[in-house]
N, C-alpha and C positions, 0 to 999 in steps of 0.2 A: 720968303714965301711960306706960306701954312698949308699944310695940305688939310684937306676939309675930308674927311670921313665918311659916308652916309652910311647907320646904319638901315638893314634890311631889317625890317621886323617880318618873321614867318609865322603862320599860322602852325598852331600845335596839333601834334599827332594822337588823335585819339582814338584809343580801341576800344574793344568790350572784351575781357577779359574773366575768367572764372575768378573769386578772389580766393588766395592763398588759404585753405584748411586753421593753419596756428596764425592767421591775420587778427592783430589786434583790434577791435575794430571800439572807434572813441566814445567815451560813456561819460559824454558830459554833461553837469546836470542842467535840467531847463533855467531859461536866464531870470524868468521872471513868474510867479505863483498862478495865473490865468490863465498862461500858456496848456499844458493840460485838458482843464475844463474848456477850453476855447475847441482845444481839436476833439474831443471826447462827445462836445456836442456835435459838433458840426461829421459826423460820422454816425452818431444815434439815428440821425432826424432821417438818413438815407435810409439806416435800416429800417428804421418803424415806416417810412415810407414804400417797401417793398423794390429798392432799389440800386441793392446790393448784390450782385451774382459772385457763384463760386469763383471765375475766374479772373476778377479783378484784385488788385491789391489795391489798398487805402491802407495810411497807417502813418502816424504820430514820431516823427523823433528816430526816425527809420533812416537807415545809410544807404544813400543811392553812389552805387563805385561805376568810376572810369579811371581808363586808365591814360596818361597824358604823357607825352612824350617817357614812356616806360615807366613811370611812378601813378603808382592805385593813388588815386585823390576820392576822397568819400565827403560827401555832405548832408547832415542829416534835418532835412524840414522841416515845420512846425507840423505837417498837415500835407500828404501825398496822395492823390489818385494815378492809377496803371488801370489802361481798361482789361489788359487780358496777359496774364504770366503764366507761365508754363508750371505743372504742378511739379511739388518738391518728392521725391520719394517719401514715403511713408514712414513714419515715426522721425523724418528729420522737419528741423526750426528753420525756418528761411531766416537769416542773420539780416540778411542784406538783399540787396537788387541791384543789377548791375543790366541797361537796357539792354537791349537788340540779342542780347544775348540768350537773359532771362525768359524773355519777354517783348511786347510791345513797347512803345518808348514811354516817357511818361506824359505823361496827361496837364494834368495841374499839380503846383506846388505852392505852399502857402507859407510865408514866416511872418510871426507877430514881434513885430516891433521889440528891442530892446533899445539901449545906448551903447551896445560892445560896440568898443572898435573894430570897425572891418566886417561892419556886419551885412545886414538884408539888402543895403542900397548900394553896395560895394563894387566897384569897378574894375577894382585890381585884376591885371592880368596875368600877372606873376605869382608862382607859392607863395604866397598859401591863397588860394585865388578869391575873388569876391564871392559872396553867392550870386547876384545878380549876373554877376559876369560868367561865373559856371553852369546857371541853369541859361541864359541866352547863347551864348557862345558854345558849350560843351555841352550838356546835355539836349540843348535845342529846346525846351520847354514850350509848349504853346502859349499857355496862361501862368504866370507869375501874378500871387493876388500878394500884396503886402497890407500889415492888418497891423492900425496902432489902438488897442482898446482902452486907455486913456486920455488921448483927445475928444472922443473918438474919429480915427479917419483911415477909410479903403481906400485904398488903390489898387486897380487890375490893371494890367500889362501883358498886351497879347503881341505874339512875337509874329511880324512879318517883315518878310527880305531879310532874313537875321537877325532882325534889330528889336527891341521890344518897346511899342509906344503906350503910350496911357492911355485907356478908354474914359470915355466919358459915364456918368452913371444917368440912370435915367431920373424924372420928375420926383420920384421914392425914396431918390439916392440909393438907385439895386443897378447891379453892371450884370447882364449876363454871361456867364460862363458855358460857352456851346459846347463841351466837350462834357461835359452833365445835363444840359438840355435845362440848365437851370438857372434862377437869377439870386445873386447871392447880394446880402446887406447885412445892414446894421440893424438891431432889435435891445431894449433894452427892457430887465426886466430881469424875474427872479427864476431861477433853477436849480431845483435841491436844495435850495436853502443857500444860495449863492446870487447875488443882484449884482449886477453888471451889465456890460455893452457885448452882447453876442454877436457874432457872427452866423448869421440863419441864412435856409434857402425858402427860396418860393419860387413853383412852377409857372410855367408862360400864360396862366391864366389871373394869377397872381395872388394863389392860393399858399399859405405858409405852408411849411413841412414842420410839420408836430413833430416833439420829442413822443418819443417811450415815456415817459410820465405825463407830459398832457394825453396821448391818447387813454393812456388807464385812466387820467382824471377825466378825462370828457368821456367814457364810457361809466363809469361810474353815476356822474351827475345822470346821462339818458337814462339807467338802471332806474336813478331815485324819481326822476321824473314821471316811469312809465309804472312806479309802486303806485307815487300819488293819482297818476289817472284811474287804476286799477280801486284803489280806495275811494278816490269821490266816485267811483261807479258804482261801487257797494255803498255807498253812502245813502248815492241817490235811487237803486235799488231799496232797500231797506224803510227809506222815507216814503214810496210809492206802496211797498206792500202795507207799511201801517196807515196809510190813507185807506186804499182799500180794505183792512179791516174796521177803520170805521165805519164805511159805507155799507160794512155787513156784509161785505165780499172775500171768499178765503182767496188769498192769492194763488194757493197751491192747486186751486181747481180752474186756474188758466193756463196752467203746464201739461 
């Protein structure tokens, strides 16, 4: 006779803990050169869009801590929205975020695609845990957008009854993201002197959200546009007073 075993699989214990003052916390470098520019813009376009308040955190490569059955686990995103964090005393660096603690929990989380082992689509439940499976499971993440800018191909993943399913994107190929009141897609095209497949937003009427440098450049271009009207007015000024001076009309004595 065999006895048969079952194990009990239990759910982990997680807290929100202060993280330790001398915590090391991991400074690994980005996996791939885009990564960067990808989150760099996609954080401009809110600003220049007038849609960034004091009291949210957004930020690139940033360790968001829990703590899971008594061990801090930190994982750092490509690309993080917090609608609202509790401010840090003055003169210190917020290192890290750690939810409910900090702050509200978080919002959206973004990773852009590499080939590490164990990485953005990862399920592992055990140390050293997946991300997928720490921002669904642990963290509770609403939107998980996964982002490979080589194919190019989105995926957003919005988390309900625990679980996180895949949305569909619309006609544009853009998935809205409700926790930005935004729709985000694919755009390709040049930035600073960089061409590639961005990650852009556009509002629900399905107007782009300009960078900080297209708005300089399209205020610029109105600038030059409203010289040239200014100059054909004077142009056509000037053309009209020397007609009437042919006419033998001073112009200056119809002012």
């Amino acid at each position: 006779m065999v006895l048969q075993i079952t194990s009990i699989k239990t759910e982990p214990t997680v807290t929100w803990e202060a993280l330790p003052a001398d915590f090391v916390l991991p400074d690994d470098p980005v996996e791939n050169i885009q990564q960067p520019p990808l989150a760099a813009a996609l954080t401009d376009a809110l600003g220049a869009a007038g849609r960034i308040q004091p009291e949210m955190l957004i930020g690139s490569n940033f360790g968001l801590v829990a703590t899971v059955n008594k061990k801090i686990v930190v994982k750092a995103p490509d690309w993080l929205y917090v609608p609202q964090v509790h401010p840090v005393a003055e003169g210190t660096i917020r290192r890290s975020y750690t939810p409910n603690l900090e702050g509200t929990p978080v919002a959206v989380v973004m990773e852009f695609l590499s080939e590490a082992e164990g990485g953005e689509l990862s399920v592992r439940s055990t140390p050293p845990y997946g991300k997928l499976h720490f921002y669904e499971r642990i963290l509770q993440v609403p939107t998980y957008v996964t982002y490979d800018p080589y194919e190019p191909s989105l995926e957003v993943r919005c988390l309900q009854n625990g679980r996180y399913i895949l949305l569909d994107a619309d006609a544009q190929g853009r998935v809205w993201i409700p926790e930005l009141d935004l729709f985000l897609g694919i755009w390709s095209g040049e930035r600073l002197g960089q061409t590639m497949n961005w990650l852009r937003w556009w509002d629900g009427a399905g107007n782009l959200l300009l960078w900080s440098s297209e708005q300089v450049e399209q205020e610029r271009q109105r600038a030059e546009q409203e010289r040239q009207r200014a100059e054909q007015e004077r142009q056509r000024a000037e053309a009209f007073a020397a007609k009437l001076r042919e006419l033998g009309v001073n112009p200056d004595d119809l002012t």
